[in-house]
N, C-alpha and C positions, 0 to 999 in steps of 0.2 A: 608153734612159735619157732622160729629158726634161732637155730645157734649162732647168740650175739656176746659181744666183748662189750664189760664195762669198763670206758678209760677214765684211766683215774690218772694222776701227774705222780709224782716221784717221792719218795721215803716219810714215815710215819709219824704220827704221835701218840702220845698216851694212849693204853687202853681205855675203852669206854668207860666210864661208869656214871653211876646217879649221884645226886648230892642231895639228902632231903632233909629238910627243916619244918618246925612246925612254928609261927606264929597266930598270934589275932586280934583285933583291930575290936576295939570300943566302937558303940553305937547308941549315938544320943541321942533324942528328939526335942524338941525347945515346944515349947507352949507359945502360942499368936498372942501376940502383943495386945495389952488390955488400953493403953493409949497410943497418941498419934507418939508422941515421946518416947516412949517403948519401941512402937513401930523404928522410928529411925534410928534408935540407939542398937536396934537391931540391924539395921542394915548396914550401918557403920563397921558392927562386930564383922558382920559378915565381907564385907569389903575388905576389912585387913585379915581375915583369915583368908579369901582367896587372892590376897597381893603376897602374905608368909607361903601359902601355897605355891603359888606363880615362882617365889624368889625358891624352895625346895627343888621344883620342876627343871629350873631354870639359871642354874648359879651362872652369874656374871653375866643372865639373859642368853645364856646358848645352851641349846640340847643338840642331839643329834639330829632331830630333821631340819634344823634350820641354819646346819651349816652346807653352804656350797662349795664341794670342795675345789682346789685352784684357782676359788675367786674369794674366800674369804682369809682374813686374818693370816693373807701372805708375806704382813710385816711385823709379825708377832715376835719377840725375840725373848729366848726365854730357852729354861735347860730341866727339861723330864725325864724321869727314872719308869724305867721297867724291868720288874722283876720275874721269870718265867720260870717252867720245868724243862723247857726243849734246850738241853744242853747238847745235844746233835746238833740244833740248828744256831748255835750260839759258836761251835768248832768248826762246822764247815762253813762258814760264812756267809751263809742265807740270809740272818738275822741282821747283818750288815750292810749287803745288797738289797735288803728290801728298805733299811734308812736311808741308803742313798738315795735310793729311786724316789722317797718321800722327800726328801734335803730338796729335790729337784724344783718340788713345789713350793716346800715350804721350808728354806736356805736358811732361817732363825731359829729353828726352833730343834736345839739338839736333842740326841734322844741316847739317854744312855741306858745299857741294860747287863743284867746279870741272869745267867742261867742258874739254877740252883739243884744238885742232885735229888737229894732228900727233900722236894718241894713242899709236900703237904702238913709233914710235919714243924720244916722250918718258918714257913710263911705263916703259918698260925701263931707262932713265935711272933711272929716278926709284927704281925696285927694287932696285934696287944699291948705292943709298944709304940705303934704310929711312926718307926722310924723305918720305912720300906721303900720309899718313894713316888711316884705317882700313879702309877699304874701295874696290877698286880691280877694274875689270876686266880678268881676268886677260889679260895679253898671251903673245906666242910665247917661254916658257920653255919648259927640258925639261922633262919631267912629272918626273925624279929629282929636281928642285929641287922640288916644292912643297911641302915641308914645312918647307924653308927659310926660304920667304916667307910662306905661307899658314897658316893652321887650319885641319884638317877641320872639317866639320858632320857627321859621323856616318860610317858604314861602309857602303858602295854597296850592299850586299844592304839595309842600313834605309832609306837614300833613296827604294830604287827605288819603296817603299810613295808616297812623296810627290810626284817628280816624273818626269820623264821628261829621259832621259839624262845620267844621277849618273856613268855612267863616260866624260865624257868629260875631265874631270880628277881622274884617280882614279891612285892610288899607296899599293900596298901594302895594298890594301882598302877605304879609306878616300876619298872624297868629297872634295874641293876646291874646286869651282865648281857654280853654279847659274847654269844660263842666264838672262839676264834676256827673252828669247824665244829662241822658237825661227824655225828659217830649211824651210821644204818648198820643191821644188822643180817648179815645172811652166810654165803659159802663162798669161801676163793677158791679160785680154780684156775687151772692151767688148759687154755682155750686148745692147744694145738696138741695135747694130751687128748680134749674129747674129740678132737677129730679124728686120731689117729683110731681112735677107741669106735670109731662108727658112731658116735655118739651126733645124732642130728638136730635135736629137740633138746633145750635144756629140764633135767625135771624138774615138776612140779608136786608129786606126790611121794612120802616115803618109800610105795612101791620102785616109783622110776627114779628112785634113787640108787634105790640098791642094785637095780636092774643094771643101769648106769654104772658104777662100782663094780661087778661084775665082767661088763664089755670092758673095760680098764685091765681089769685084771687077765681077763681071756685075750686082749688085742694087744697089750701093750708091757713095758717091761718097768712099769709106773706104780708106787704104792697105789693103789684108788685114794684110799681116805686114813690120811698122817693124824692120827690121835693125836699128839703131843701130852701122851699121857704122863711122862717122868716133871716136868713142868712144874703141874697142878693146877695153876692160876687158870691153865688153858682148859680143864677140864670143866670144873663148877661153870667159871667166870664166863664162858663164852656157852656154854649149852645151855643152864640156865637161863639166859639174855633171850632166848626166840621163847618163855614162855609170857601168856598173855594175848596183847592182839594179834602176836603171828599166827600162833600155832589155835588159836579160838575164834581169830577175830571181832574180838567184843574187847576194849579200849579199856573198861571197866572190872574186867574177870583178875587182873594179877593185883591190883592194889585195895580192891573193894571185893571183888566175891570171893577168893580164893579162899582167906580164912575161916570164912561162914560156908563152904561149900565140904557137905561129908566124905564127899566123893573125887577130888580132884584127879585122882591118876587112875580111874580107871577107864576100860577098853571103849571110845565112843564108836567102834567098829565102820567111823570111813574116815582113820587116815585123819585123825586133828588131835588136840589136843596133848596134855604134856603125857600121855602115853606113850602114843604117837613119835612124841618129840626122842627120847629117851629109848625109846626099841629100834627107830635107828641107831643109833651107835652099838646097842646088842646084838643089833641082827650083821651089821657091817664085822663086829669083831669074831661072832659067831661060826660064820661063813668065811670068814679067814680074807676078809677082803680090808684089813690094815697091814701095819709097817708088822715081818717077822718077829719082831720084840718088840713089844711095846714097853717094856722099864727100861729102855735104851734110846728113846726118843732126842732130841736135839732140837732145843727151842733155835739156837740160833743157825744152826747147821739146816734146820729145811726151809729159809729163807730162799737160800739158794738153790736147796733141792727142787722147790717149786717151779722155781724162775727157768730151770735145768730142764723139767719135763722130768724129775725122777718122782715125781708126784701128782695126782691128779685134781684130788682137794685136800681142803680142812676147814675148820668150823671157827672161824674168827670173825668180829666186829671189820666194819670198812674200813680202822683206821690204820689196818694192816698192808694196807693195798701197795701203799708208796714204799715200805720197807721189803715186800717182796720183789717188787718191780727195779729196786737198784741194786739186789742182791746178785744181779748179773747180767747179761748180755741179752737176755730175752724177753723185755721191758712188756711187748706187746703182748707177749704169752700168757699177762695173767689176768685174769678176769673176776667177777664178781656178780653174784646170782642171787637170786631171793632166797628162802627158804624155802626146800621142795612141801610144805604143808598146804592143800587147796583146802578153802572155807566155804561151801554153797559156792562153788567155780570161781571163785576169786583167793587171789594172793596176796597176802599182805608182809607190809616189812616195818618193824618199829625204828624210829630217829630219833636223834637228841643233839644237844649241844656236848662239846667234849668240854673241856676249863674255860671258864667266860673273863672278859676284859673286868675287870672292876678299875675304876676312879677315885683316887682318892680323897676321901670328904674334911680334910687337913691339909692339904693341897694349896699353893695361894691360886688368887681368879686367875691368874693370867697361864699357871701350868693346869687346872681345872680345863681351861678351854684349851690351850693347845694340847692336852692329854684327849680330851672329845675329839678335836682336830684329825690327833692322830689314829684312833681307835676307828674314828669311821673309814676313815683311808685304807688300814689294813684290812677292813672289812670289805668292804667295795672297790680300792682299787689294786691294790698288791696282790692279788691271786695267789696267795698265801693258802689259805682255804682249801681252794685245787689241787696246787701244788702238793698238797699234803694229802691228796686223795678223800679229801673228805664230802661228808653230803653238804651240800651247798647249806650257808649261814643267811648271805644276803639276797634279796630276791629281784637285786638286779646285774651283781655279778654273773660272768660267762660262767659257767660249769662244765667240767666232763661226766659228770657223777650222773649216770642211767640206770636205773628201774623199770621197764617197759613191761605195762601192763602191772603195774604193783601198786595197790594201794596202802601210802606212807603214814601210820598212823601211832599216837604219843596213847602209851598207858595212862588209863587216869588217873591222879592222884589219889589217895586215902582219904572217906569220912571225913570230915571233920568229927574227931574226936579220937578216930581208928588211926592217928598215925601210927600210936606206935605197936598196932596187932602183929601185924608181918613181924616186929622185929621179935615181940615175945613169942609166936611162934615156934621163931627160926631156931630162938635160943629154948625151947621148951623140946621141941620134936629133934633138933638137933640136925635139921636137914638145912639149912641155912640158905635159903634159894636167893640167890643172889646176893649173898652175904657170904662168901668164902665157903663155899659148899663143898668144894675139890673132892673131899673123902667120898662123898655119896657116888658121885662119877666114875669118881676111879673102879669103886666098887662094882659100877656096871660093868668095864671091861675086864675085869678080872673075874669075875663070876661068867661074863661070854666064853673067855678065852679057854678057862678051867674045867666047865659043865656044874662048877659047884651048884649055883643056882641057877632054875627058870626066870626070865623078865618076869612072867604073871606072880612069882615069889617074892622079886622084890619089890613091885610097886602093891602088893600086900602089906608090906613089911611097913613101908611109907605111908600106907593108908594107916596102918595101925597106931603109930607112932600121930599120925596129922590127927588123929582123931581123940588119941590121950593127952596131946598138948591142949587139944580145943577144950577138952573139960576141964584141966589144969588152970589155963586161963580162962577159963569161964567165955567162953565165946560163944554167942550164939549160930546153933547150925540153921541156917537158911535154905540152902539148895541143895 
């Protein structure tokens, strides 16, 4: 594979994360009707429970696939509220520029908005009291509440026609959030670093990673690989994120087998798994192929460093792309790679939605539909999305967001019944794998840097620990 550039468009949003809820849904069955009188008093029921249906699907008759947009409801006139996290793009005036650019269509229908710091905590606030506005990104409710708060935009089997990952606030069939991007997961990097670096082929194994890391180091006057160890968030938060279908390629291994597996970290000796995943970073700090200090790191200072060529990668989510890209003059310099882990010769990358659109189901009809109005717009036609570097939401907007050769695939959700395994794990063994794990990490490069311990020592130490939580919680080991 030759050495290619992922273009992404310009400055960030939130770091990735998940949002999980457990609901579930009741399931009746009616007995056949013993007369003809039955028969139709039956079908009556049924008639007005799929016209209450149709009216949930469908408030004031619009969902998202059925509006057209520039052709509908261009005389709608009416004043919507939206409340977001992106207080960047509420300062520099993006958030403005992309109203206007909607005003252009749709001239009635004002849109007014507030960025909020402290989003997740205050919006949940703000939920509970119904006085937020019309449009709000959904924060960490259970998913049995959103119908509570929210409107569908249609039923996830018609979504999926539109965009890409309608179920990830979905209840009872039915559609809840639209991401306003999406988040993939892999390595940024500084394009005209590996060239300097001889570097020709991007890697694809932790061998030719480090390999890679190395020519960097031996060619050029560039950190290889920026830890962002003083951080914290950047250690757990992001190395944790590639386990699962990257680093295993099985969709089903981080939220269903993991905690029934006795054995998760150990050696599968070609280069996968969270072994694998995690002796990279030991063996890069090992080998002295990071930043001369690492308890001197600089979350916001290697922004620029990247953008500069004084760095060659780091381990972040895509939605970093656009904040290193405006961090200076070298916009085209940075680029984005899959995960060097091959599975049986294939590569994979995991995606998601970042914060999704919700609607609000207190709303009158007439900000209901121009709230629809506006949500599909920013989806498909503001290039919002891009803009912010993210993996493509809708599946007919332009994109710059490339993966070539990578197959893009969603962790599967938990048993029903296993939701909450992971969490008591996390908090039993105290390794907290995608739950603010930071310490565990850190602990890898400080054990590299030190020689206190071997990798095969710690991912002992983990096994040990995964293995007394399993008995703790009574978990069955399976694999």
């Amino acid at each position: 594979m030759k050495l290619k550039k992922v273009t992404a468009l310009t400055l960030a949003a939130a770091m990735t994360f998940s949002l999980a809820g457990c609901g579930s849904s009741d399931s009746t069955s009616t007995d056949a009707p013993a007369t003809e009188n039955a028969a139709e008093e039956t079908s009556q029921t049924e008639e007005a429970e799929d016209s209450a249906e149709a009216q949930a699907v469908q408030p004031g008759g619009v969902t998202y696939a059925s509006i057209n947009l520039g052709e509908d409801y261009t005389d709608l006139t009416t004043t919507i509220k939206f409340i977001h996290h992106k207080t960047d793009r509420e300062e520099d005036g993006t958030i403005a520029d992309l109203i206007s650019r909607f005003n252009e269509a749709y001239p009635n229908i004002t849109v007014e908005t507030e960025g909020i710091t402290d989003y997740q905590e205050d919006a949940l606030l703000r939920l509970s009291t119904g006085d937020w506005g019309d449009i709000m990104f959904i924060p960490a409710i259970d998913k049995a509440e959103l119908s509570t708060y929210f409107i569908p935009y249609g039923t996830t089997e018609e979504m999926e026609q539109y965009i890409n990952f309608p179920k990830n606030w979905e209840l009872d069939g039915m559609c809840y959030g639209i991401g306003y991007m999406g988040n993939a997961q892999g390595l940024l990097y500084n394009t005209k670093v590996f060239v300097d670096a001889g570097i020709t082929e991007l890697p694809s194994t932790p061998d030719e990673l480090i390999a890679a890391l190395q020519a960097i180091k031996d060619n050029t006057d560039a950190i290889p690989l920026y830890t962002n160890y003083a951080a914290g968030w950047t250690m757990g938060g992001q190395w944790d994120a590639f386990l699962g279908g990257i680093t295993t390629g099985d969709e089903t291994w981080l939220n269903q087998k993991f905690v029934h597996t006795a054995e998760p970290f150990k050696d599968n000796g070609d280069g996968t798994g969270a072994y694998a995943l995690y002796k990279i970073l030991y063996d890069a700090v090992a080998q002295g192929l990071i930043e001369d200090d690492y308890t001197t790191t600089d979350w916001e200072g290697c922004k620029a460093m990247i953008n500069n060529g004084e760095i060659g990668c780091m381990v972040l989510g895509s939605w970093a792309i656009a904040q290193m890209k405006a961090a200076g003059d070298n916009p085209d310099d940075i680029g984005y790679m899959p995960f060097p882990i091959t599975v049986n010769g294939k590569q994979y990358a995991t995606a998601g939605p970042d914060y999704c659109y919700g609607i609000n189901a207190n709303s009158s009809e007439d900000n209901q539909t121009a709230s629809m109005v506006f949500v599909k717009w920013m989806v498909e036609e503001s290039g919002w999305c891009d803009f912010e570097g993210g993996y493509p939401i809708s599946k007919t907007a332009d994109t710059s967001f490339v993966f070539d050769g990578v197959e893009i695939v969603e962790n599967a959700a938990a048993l029903s019944g296993e939701e909450d395994l992971l969490n008591e794990m996390n908090a039993e063994s105290e390794l907290n794998f995608n739950a603010g794990g930071d310490a565990k990490v850190q602990a890898i490069v400080e054990a590299a840097a030190t020689g206190s311990q071997s990798f095969d020592d710690i991912m002992e130490d983990w096994t040990l620990k995964w293995n007394d939580a399993q008995e703790a919680c009574g978990i069955e080991v399976l694999y």
